[in-house]
C-alpha positions as CSV (number, residue, x, y, z in Angstrom):
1,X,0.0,0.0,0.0
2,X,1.2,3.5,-0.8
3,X,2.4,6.1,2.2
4,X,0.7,9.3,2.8
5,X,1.3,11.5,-0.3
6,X,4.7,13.4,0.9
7,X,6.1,10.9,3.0
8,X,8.9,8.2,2.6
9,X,7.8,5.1,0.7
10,X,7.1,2.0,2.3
11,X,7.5,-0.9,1.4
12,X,6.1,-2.4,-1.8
13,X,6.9,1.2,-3.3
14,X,9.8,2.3,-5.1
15,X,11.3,5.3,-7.2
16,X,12.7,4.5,-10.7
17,X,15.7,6.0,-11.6
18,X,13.9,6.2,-14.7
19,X,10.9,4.5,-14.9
20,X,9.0,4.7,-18.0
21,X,6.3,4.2,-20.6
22,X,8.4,1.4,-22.6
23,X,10.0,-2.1,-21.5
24,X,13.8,-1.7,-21.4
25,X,14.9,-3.1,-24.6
26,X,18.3,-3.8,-23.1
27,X,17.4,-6.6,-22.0
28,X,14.1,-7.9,-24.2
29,X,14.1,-10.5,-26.3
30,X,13.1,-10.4,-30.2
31,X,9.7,-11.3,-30.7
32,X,8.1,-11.2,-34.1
33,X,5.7,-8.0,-34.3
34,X,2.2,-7.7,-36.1
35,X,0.8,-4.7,-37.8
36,X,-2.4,-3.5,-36.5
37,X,-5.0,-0.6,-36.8
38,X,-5.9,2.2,-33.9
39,X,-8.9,0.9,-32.4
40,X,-11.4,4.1,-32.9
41,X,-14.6,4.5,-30.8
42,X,-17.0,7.8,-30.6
43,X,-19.1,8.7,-27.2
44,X,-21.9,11.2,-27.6
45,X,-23.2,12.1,-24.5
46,X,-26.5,13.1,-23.6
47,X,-27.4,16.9,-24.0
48,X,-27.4,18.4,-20.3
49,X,-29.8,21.4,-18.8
50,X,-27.3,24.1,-19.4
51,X,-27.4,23.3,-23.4
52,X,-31.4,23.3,-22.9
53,X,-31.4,26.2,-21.6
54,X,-29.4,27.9,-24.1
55,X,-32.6,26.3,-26.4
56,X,-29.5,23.9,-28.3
57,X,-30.4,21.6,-30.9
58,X,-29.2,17.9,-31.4
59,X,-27.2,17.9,-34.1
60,X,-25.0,14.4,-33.8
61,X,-27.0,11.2,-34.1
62,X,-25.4,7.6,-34.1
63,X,-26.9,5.7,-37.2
64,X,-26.7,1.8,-36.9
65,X,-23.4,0.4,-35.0
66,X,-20.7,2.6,-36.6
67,X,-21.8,6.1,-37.9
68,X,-22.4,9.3,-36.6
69,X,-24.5,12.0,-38.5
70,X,-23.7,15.8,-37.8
71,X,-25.6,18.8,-38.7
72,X,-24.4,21.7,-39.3
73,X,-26.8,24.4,-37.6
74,X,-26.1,27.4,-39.5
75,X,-26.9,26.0,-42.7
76,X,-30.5,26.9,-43.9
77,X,-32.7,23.5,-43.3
78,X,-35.7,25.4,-45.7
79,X,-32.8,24.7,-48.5
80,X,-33.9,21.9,-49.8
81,X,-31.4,21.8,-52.9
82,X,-28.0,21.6,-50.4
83,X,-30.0,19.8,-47.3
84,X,-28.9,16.5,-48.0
85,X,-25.3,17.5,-49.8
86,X,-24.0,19.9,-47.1
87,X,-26.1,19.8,-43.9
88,X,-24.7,16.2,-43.0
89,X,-21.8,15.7,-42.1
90,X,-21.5,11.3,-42.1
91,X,-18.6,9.8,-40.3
92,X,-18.0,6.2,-39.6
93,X,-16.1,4.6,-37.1
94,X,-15.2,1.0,-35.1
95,X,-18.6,1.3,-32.6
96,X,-20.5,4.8,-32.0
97,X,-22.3,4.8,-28.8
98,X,-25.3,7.7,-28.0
99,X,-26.8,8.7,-24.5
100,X,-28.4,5.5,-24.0
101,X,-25.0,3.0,-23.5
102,X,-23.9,2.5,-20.7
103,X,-20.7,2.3,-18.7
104,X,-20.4,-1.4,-19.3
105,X,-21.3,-1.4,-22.5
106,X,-18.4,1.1,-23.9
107,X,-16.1,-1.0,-21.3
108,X,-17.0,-4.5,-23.1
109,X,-17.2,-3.1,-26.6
110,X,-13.4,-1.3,-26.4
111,X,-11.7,-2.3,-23.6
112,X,-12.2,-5.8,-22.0
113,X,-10.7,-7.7,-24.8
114,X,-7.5,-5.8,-24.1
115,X,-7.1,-7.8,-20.7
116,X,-5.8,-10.8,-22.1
117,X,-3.2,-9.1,-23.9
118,X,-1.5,-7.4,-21.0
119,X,-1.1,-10.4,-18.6
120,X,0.3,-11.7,-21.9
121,X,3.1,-9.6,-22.1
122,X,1.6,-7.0,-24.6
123,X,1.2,-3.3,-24.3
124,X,-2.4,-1.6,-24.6
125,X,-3.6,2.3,-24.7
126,X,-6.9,3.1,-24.2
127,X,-7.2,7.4,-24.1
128,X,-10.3,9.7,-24.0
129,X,-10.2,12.4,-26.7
130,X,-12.4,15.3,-27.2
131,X,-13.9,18.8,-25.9
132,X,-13.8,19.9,-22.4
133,X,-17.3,18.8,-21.0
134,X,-17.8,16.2,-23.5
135,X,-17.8,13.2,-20.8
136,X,-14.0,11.9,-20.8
137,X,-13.6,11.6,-17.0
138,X,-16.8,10.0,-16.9
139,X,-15.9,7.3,-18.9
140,X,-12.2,6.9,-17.7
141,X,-13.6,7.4,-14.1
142,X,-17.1,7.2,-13.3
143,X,-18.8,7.2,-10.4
144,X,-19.0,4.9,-7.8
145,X,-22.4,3.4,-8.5
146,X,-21.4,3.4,-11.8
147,X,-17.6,3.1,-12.2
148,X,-15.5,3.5,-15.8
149,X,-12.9,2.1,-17.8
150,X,-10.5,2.8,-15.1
151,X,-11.9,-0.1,-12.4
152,X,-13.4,-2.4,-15.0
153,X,-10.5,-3.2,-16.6
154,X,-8.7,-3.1,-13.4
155,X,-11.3,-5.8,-11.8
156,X,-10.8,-7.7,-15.0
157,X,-7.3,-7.7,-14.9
158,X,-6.7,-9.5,-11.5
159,X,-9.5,-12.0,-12.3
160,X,-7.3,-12.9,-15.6
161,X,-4.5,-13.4,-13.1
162,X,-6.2,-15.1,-10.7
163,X,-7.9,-17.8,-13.1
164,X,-3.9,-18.4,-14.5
165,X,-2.3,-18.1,-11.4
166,X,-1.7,-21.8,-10.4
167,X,0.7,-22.1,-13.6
168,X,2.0,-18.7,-13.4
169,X,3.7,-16.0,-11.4
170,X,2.9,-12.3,-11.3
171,X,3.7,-9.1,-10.3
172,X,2.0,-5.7,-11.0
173,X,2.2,-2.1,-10.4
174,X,1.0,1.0,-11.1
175,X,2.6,4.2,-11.8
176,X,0.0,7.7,-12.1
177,X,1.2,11.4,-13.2
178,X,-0.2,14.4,-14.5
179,X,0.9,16.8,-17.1
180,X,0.4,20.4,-15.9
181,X,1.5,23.1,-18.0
182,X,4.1,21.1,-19.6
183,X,5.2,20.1,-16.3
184,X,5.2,16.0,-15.3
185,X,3.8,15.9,-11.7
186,X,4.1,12.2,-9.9
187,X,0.2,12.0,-8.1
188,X,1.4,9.5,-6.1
189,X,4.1,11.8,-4.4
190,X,3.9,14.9,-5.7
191,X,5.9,16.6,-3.0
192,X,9.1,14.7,-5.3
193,X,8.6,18.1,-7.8
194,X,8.6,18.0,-11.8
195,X,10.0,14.9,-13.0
196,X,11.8,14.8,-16.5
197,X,11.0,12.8,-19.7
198,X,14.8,10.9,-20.7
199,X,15.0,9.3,-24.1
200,X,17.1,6.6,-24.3
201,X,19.5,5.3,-26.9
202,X,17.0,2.9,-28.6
203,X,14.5,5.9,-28.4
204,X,12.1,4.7,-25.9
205,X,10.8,7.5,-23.3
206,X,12.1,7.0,-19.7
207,X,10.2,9.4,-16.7
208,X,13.3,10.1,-14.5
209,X,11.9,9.2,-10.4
210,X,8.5,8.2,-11.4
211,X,7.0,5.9,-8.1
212,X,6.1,2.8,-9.0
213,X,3.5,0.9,-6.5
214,X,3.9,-2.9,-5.8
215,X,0.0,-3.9,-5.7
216,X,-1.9,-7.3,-5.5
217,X,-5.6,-6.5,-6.1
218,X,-7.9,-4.2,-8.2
219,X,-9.1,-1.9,-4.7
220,X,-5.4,-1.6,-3.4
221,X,-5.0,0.4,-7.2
222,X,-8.2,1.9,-7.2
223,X,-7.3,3.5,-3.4
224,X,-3.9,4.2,-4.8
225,X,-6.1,6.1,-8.0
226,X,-8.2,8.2,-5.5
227,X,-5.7,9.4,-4.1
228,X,-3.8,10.3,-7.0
229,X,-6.8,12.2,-8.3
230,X,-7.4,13.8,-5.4
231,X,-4.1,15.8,-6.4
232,X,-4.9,15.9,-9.6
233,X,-5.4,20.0,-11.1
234,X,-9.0,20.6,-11.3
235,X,-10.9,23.9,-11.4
236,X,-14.3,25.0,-12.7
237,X,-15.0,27.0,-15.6
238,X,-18.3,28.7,-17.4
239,X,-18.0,25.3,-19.7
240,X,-17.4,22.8,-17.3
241,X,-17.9,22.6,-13.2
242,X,-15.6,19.6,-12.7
243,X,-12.7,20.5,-15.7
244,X,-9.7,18.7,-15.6
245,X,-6.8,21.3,-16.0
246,X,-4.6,18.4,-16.7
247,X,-3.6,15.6,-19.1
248,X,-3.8,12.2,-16.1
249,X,-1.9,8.9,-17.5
250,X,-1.9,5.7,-15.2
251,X,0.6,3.1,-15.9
252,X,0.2,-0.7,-14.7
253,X,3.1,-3.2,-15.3
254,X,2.4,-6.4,-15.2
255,X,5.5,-9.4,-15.2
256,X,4.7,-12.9,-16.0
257,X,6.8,-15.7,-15.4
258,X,5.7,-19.7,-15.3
259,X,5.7,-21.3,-11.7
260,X,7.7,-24.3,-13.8
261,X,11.3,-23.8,-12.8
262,X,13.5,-24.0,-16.5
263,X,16.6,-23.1,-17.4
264,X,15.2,-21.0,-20.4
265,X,13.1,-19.0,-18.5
266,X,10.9,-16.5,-19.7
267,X,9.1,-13.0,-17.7
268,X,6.5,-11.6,-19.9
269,X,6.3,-7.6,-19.2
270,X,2.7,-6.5,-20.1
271,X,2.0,-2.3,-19.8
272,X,-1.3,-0.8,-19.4
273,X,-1.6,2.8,-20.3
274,X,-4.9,4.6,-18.9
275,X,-5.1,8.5,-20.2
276,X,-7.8,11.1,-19.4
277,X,-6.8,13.8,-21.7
278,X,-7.8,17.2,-20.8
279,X,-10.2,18.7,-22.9
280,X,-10.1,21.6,-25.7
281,X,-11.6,24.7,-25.2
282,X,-12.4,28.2,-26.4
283,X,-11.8,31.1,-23.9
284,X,-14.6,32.8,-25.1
285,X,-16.9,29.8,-24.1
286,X,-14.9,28.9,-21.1
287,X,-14.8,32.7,-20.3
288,X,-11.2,31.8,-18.5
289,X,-9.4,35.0,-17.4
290,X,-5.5,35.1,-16.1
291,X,-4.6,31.6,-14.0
292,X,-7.5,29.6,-16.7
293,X,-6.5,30.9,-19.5
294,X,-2.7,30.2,-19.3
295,X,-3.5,26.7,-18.2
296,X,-6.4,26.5,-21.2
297,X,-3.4,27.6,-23.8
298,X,-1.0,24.9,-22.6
299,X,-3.9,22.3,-22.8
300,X,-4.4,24.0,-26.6
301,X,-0.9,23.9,-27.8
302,X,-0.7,20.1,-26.5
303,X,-3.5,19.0,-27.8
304,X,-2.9,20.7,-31.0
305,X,0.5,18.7,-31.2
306,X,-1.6,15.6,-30.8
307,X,-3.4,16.0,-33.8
308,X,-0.3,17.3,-35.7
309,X,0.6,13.7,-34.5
310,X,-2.6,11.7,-36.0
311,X,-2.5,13.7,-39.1
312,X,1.2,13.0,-40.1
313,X,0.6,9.2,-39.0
314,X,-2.8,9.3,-40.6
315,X,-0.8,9.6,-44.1
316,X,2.5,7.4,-42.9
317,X,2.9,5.3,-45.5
318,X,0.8,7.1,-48.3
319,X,1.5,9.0,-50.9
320,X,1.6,12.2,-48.7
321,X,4.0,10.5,-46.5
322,X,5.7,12.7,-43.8
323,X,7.2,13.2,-40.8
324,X,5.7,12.9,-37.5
325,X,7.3,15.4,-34.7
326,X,6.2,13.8,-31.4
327,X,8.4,16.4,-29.5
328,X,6.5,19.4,-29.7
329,X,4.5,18.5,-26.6
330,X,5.8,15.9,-23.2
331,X,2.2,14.9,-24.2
332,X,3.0,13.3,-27.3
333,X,6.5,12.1,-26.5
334,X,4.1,10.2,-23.6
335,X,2.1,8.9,-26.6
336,X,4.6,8.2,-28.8
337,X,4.8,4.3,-28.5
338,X,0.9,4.1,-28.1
339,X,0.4,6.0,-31.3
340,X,3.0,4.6,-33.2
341,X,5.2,2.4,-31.8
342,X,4.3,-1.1,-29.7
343,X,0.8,-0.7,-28.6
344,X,-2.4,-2.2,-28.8
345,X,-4.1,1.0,-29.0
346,X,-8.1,1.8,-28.4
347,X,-9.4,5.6,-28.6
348,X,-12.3,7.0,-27.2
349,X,-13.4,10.3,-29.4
350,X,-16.4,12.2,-26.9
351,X,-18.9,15.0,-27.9
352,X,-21.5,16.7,-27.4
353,X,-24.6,16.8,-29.3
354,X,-25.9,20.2,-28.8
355,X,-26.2,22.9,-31.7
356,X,-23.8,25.4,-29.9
357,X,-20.8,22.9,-29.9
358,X,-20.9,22.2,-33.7
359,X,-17.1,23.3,-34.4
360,X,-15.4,21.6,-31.3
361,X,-17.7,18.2,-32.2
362,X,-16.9,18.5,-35.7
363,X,-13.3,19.4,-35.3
364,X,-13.1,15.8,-32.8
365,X,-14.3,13.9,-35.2
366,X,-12.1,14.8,-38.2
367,X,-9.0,14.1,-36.0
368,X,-10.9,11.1,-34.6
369,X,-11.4,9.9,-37.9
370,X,-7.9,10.3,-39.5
371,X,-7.1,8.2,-36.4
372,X,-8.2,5.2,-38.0
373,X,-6.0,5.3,-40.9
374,X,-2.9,5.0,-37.6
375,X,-0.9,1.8,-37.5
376,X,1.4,0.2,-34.9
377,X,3.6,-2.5,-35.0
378,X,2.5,-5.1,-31.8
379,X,4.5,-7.5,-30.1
380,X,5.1,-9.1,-27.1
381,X,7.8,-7.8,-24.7
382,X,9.7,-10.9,-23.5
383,X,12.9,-10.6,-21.2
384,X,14.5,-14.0,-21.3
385,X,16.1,-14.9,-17.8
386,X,18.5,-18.1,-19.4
387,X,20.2,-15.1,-21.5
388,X,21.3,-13.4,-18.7
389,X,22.4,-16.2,-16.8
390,X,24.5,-17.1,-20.0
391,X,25.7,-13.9,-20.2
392,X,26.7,-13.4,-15.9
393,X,28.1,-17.3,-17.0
394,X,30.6,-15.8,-19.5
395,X,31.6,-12.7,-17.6
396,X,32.1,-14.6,-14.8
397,X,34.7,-17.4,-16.4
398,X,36.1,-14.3,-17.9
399,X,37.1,-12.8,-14.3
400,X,38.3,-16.5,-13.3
401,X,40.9,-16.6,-16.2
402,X,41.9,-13.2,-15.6
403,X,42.3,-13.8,-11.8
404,X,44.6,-16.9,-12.5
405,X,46.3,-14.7,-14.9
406,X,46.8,-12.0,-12.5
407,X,47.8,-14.7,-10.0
408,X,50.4,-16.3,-12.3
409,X,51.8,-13.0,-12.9
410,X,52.0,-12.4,-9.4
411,X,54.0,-15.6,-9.0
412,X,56.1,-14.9,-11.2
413,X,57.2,-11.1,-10.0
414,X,57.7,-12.8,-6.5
415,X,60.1,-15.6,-8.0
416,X,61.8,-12.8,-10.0
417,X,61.9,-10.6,-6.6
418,X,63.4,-13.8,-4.8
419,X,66.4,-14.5,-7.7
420,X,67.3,-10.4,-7.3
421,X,67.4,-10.2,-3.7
422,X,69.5,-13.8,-3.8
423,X,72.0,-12.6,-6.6
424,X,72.4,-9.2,-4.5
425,X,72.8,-11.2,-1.0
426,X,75.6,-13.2,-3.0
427,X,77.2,-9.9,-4.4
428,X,77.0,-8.4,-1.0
429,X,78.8,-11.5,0.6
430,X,81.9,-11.6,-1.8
431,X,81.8,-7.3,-1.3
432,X,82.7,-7.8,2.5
433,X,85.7,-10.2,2.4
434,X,87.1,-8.0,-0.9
435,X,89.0,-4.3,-0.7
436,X,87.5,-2.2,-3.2
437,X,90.7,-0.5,-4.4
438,X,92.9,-3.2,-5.0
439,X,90.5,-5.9,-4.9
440,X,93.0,-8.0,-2.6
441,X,92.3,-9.7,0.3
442,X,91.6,-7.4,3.4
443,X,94.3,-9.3,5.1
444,X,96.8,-8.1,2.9
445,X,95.3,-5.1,0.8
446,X,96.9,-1.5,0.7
447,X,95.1,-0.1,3.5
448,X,96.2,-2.8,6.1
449,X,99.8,-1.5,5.4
């Protein structure tokens, strides 16, 4: 269990010296990858009193499983001639959900089958896109009569373990931060200050004294979670009472290893990536001043370089072919294996469906729909334990032959030492019964005269 935020860890907790958002690859095994498709949902929530009251029309309905129809309000419905042609606005995704799905439904239809992945030694993404007050945190969150993606898949996940856990060994923990004005925050101990994003030689994105938590059940996490959020920036504005003023990313690491004791062992290192994106806004709607507005700008420029992101990776591969800065933002340099690297990758696109959010809606679901067209390459991250014990083998005979080397050598200098200080004894000897002048004996030399 974590320590009070602010105080030393316990135990079960660590720092990383740079823990990250990648396996180390120093140490992974090659494992064939697979090409697959970003996973693309769309959430339209249910108009709310406020919109009513502002007399708001509907303007996005879900038609069948996978489109969404958008009108555009300030086109002229008496125009019969451009009605049909430029009034709708049809976009089609992997599963469209309206105001009448619920929590469990948008968990089983893009989340749950992500489970078995994870414990496999696979990486998975699941991140809420969209407007501010468009219903991200809801679905990441919930409530606690009716809890999100966040505890579903959590509850899920330790099942999965549990129902393999009599052939298999594992250990999990979680990780949670924050990105505040381009600042990385640890919400597990946030008194540690900003932490900084390393990229390491292979390219993969370290965080530098990220705490990881050692964790053995789906509450321990979701206690771990509350508190996290309950640090977590927050602050109302005229668009949204609850608005998160920060991008929140939850990490869970999950090691495999088989209970069967063999010399080739294998540890299977699965990562979960949870992230509840703060949401776009206008200042004019949000009617931020000073403090809000700063923060709204940083969210702005971040999210901007997201889409700069999808759009470049959108056409990777294409004619149009370009390429895809994922350092403008720490946001995307988070992102940057989820989006196009080694992730299993779902994303929830959120809006609303009233009249008066037409251009924030329809500007989601362009980006949300050139998501589809992203592709990563998926495999499973395997660190394979007989390697190293090959490897501390070898360096380890190496050190033997150099000791016996170094000890021969030693031997030898003392047997050379021994000779000299013999050869100097014998010098010595004949020295003392000789006269150095005349090299006589002493008895009868010069200086006896």
């Amino acid at each position: 269990m974590a320590s009070p935020l602010g105080s030393p860890l316990s135990a079960g907790q660590r720092r990383t010296g740079a823990g990250g958002l990648a396996p180390s690859p120093s140490s992974a095994r090659k494992d064939p990858s697979v090409e697959q498709q970003l996973t693309v949902a769309l959430r339209i929530r249910p108009i709310n009193e406020a919109e009513l009251e502002e007399t708001a029309a509907i303007i996005a309905h879900r038609v069948g499983d996978q489109m969404v129809v958008l009108m555009d309000p300030s086109e002229d419905s008496d125009d019969i001639l451009r009605a049909n042609r430029s009034r709708e606005k049809t976009f089609i995704f992997d599963v469209v959900f309206d105001h009448k799905a619920t929590q469990e439904e948008v968990y089983v239809s893009t989340t749950k089958n992500l489970v078995e992945g994870v414990i496999s030694g696979y990486n998975a993404t699941i991140f809420a896109y969209g407007p501010t007050g468009a219903g991200k945190t809801y679905t990441m969150l919930g409530t606690d009569c009716d809890p999100g993606i966040y505890i579903r898949t959590l509850n899920d996940l330790f099942k999965a373990i549990e129902a393999t856990s009599d052939n298999m060994d594992y250990t999990v923990s979680m990780s949670y931060l924050e990105i505040y004005n381009e600042v990385i925050r640890d919400l597990l101990n946030p008194s540690s200050g900003f932490l900084d994003l390393r990229e390491d030689a292979r390219g993969s994105i370290q965080i530098a004294g990220i705490t990881e938590v050692s964790t053995t059940n789906a509450p321990e996490i979701m206690q771990l979670l509350t508190k996290g959020n309950k640090e977590r920036t927050q602050e109302p504005t005229a668009a949204n009472k609850t608005s998160s003023r920060s991008h929140a990313v939850l990490q869970v690491t999950v090691k495999q290893k088989s209970r069967v004791k063999n010399i080739n062992e294998e540890v299977r290192v699965g990562r979960l990536f949870m992230v509840d994106l703060a949401g776009s806004e206008r200042a004019a709607q949000t009617r931020n001043r000073g403090k809000r507005m700063k923060e709204g700008a940083h969210i702005n420029r971040s999210l901007l370089a997201l889409g700069n992101c999808i759009s470049a990776l959108s056409e990777k591969g294409g004619s149009r072919a370009q390429y895809v800065n994922f350092r403008d933002s720490k946001l995307t340099r988070l992102l940057k294996d989820s989006l196009g690297g080694n992730s299993r990758t779902v994303m929830i696109a959120h809006i609303s469906p009233a009249s008066i959010y037409f251009e924030e809606s329809r500007t989601t679901l362009i980006y949300a729909y050139r998501a589809k067209n992203i592709k990563t390459r998926v495999k499973r991250n395997l660190l394979n334990v007989s390697y190293h014990i090959a490897q501390y083998t070898s360096i380890i005979s190496d050190l033997r032959r150099e000791i016996e080397g170094l000890k021969a050598k030693i031997e030898n200098q003392e047997k050379e030492k021994s000779a000299v200080s013999s050869g100097l004894r014998d010098v010595q000897g004949r020295a003392g019964s000789r006269c150095w002048s005349c090299q006589g004996s002493i008895s009868i030399c010069c200086a006896s005269s």
